[in-house]
N, C-alpha and C positions, 0 to 999 in steps of 0.2 A: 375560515380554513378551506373549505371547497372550492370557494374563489383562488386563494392562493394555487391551491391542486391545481386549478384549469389552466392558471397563467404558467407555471411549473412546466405543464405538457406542454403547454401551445413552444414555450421556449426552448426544449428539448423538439421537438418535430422541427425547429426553424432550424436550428445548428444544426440537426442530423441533413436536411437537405443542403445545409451550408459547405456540409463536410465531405458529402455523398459529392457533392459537386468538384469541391478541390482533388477530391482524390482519384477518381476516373475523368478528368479534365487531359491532354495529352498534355497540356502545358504546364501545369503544376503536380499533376498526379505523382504515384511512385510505380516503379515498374511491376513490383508483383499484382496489384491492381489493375494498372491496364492490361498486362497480360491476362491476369482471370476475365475479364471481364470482355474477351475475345472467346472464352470459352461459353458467352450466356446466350441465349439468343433475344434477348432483353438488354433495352438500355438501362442501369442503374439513373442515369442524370436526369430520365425520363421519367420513369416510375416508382421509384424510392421520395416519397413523400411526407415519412415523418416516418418516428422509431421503430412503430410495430413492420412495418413494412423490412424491416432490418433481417426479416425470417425468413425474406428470399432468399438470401447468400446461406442458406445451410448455419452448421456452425463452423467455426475458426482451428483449423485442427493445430495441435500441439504442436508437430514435426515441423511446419514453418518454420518456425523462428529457430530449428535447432542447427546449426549450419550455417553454410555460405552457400553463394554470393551474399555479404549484407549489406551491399546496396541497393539490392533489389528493394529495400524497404525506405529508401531516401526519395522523397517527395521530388520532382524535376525542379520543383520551383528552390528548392536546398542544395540542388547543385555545389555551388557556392560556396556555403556556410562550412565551420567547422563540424565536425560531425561529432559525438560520442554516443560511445556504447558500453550500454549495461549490459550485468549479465543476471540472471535469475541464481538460487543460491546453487545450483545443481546437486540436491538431493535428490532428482529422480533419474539422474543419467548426467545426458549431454545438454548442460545449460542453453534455456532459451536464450536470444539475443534481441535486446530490443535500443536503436539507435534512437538518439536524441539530440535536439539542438537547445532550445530551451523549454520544453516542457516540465524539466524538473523544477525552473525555478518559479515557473507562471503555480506549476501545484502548491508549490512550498509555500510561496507569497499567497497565496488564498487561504492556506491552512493557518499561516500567521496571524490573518484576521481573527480567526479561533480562539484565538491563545490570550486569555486576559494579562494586560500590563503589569497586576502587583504579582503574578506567578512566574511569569516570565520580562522581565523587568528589562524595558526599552536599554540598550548600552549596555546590557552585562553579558558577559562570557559565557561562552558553552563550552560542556566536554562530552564527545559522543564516544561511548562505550558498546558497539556495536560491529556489526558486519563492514570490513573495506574493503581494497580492491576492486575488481570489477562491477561493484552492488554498487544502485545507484544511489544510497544512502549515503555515502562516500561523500561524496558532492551536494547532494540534495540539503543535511543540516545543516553543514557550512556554509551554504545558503542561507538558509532558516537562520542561521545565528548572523551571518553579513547584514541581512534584509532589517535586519532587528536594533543593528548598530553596534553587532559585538563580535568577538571573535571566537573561532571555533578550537580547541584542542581535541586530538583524535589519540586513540588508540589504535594497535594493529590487532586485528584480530580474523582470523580465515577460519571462517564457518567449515568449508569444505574439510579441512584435516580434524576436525571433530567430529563430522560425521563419520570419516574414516575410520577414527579410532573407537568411537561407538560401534561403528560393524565388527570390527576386528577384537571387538571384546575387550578393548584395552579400558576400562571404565577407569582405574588409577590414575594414568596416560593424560587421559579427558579430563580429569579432577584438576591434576596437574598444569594443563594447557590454563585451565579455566581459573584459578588462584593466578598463574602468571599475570593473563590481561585485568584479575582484579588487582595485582598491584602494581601494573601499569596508573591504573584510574586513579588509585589511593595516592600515588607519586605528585599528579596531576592536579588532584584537589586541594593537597597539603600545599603544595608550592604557591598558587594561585588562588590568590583568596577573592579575584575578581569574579568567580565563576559563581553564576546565579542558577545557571539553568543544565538540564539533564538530562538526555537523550541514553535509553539502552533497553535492552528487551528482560524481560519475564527473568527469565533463569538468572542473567547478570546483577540485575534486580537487588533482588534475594540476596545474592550473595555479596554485594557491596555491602548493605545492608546489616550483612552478619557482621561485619568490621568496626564501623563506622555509623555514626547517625547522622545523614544528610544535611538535615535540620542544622544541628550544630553546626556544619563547616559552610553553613550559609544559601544550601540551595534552597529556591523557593517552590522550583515545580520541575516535574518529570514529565516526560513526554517519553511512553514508550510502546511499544511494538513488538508482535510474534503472536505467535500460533500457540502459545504454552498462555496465553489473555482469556483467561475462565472468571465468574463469578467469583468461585470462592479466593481464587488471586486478589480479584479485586477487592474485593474485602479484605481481605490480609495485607492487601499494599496497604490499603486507604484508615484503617484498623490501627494496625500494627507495624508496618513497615517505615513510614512517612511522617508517622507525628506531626502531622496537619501540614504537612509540606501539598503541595497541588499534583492532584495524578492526572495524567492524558493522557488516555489509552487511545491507539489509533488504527486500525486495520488496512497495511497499505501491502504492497509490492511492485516490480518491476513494471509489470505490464499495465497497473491503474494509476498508479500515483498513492493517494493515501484517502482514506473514510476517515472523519472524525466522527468521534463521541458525542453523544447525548449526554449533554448535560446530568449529572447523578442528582436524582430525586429520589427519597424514599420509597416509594411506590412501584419502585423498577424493581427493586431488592437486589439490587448489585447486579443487576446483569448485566453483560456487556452488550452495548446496542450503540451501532456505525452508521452512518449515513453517507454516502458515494457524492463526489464533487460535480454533483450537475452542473450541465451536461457533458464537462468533458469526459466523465466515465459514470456508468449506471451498473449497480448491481441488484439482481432480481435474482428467488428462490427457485427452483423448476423439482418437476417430479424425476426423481433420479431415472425413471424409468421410463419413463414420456418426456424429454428433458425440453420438448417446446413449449408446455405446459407449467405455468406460476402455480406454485399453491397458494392457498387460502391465507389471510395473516392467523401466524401461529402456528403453522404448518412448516414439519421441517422439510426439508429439499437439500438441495445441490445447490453452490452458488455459482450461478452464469456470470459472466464479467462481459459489458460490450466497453469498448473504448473509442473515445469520439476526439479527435485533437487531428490540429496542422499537418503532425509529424507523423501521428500513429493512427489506422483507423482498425479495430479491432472486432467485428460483430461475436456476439454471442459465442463468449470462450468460457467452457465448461471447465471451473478452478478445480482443484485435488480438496476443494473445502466444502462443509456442512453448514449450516445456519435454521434457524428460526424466521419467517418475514414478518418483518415490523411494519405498521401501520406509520405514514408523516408523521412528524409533529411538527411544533409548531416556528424552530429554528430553519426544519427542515421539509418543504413540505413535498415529498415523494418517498417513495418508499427505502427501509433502510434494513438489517438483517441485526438477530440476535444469536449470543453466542457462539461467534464464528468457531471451529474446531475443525482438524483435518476429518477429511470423507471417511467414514466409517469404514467405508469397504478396502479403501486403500492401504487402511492403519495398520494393516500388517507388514507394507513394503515402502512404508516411509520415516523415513528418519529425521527429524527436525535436530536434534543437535543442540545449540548456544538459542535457539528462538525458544 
């Protein structure tokens, strides 16, 4: 296992200089990078030697990505290319914006490897019951379900106008939004009996759930997502909700891609524990109040996000989320976070909504 750790790092240090390189290069770089990096009096290409070295650039502030110009964030070497853009779900203002070429589908196809064949069953149909429009989920299952040999059915559903109606106190409003897109999905499942597989968050979850037994109409696995992904959920999915259908709990968003699950072993006792897609993106625990300092495994913190890819390079961006740090294991071997949950301190002024 130590072995594994070392070869782990040596491979993340090679891609961060890989990446350090594309991205302050004039010819490939993207413009908000070369410009920063007129502000240093240090060469990055010179001195940036593998991850921890990543602690030079400070951290990643929020207000970038909120705005324009957004091409400031398009690599020179993408010129070119078609470009899309995601947007974050804008619960805390003015959505971040993070521009893509194929990063969604290089993440999806990695996370596919994940996904065992009798749960999600090469050829069969998906229906994703989750966040569209601008979220990059949008695109990314549909993905996840082409890569796979099947095709995707979607639902509409806009996070934003239920937060809305949760500020506004309209809790009925929200009920009502929320029974609509579940009988969107019920429409969906009944007509197509080709549909094996299942994409939707925590709260949608539940409420399919309340209707319907999955099992019955032939799904064989869930693959879902959101910030409402607790222990005792998991249990109650995996318990009670699913009658041995396959759960995939997954911890992703805009700006990483997606963490998979650990394997559920008895021994974990249901908790939810993620592991980050080395190297293209790392997540690490930090002391909320020395936020350049890891804690201890076991130790809660703040969870930092650096992101390492073609298109996006993101150092050390301090998430609105909580965790526990987990020690490798053995599918994984680097470090991964337990019980993600939004930041304690923020929970008074965040609203999650449909996640």
């Amino acid at each position: 296992m130590q072995t594994r750790i070392k070869e782990s790092r040596y491979s993340l240090d090679a891609w961060v200089r890989e990446i350090v390189q594309w991205h302050f290069d004039p010819a490939t770089g993207c413009p908000f990078w070369l410009d920063f990096a007129k502000t240093l009096d240090w060469d990055p290409r010179r001195e940036i030697r593998g991850y921890e070295d990543l602690n030079r650039f400070g951290f990643f502030q929020d207000e970038w990505l909120r705005g324009g110009p957004l091409r400031r964030w398009v690599p020179k070497a993408y010129t070119d290319r078609p470009i899309y853009v995601f947007e974050t779900g804008g619960s805390t203002g003015v959505p971040k914006s993070r521009i893509n070429v194929e990063d969604f589908r290089l993440d999806y196809e990695a996370f596919s490897a994940t996904l065992p064949d009798e749960a999600f069953p090469p050829g069969s149909d998906w229906l994703s019951v989750g966040p569209t429009g601008p979220r990059r989920l949008r695109l990314a299952v549909e993905h996840l379900a082409q890569y796979r040999g099947g095709i995707c059915f979607m639902v509409d559903l806009d996070p934003r106008w239920v937060i809305k109606l949760i500020k506004m106190k309209e809790t009925e409003l929200a009920e009502q939004y929320k029974k609509h897109v579940i009988e969107q999905a019920l429409t969906l499942l009944r007509a197509h009996d080709s549909i094996r597989c299942l994409f939707t968050t925590p709260k949608l979850l539940e409420a399919l759930c309340e209707k319907v037994s999955l099992k019955r109409l032939g799904i064989k696995g869930v693959f879902c997502g959101g910030t409402e992904m607790t222990p005792q959920f998991y249990r109650f999915a995996v318990e009670e909700l699913l009658d041995g259908v396959y759960f995939a709990p997954t911890y992703g968003n805009t700006l990483m891609g997606l963490a998979v699950h650990k394997p559920l072993v008895p021994e974990d006792h249901f908790a939810v524990i993620y592991y980050p897609p080395s190297p293209r993106a790392m997540i690490e625990v930090v002391d909320p109040d020395e936020p350049g300092r890891v804690v201890n495994y076991g130790e809660t913190g703040r969870v930092r996000l650096t992101t390492l890819t073609r298109e996006f390079f993101m150092p050390r961006f301090l998430e609105r989320d909580e965790a526990e740090r987990e020690p490798p294991c053995r599918p994984y071997p680097w470090d991964g976070v337990r019980n993600v949950r939004p930041f304690s301190r923020f929970q008074s002024r965040v609203v999650e909504g449909v996640y």
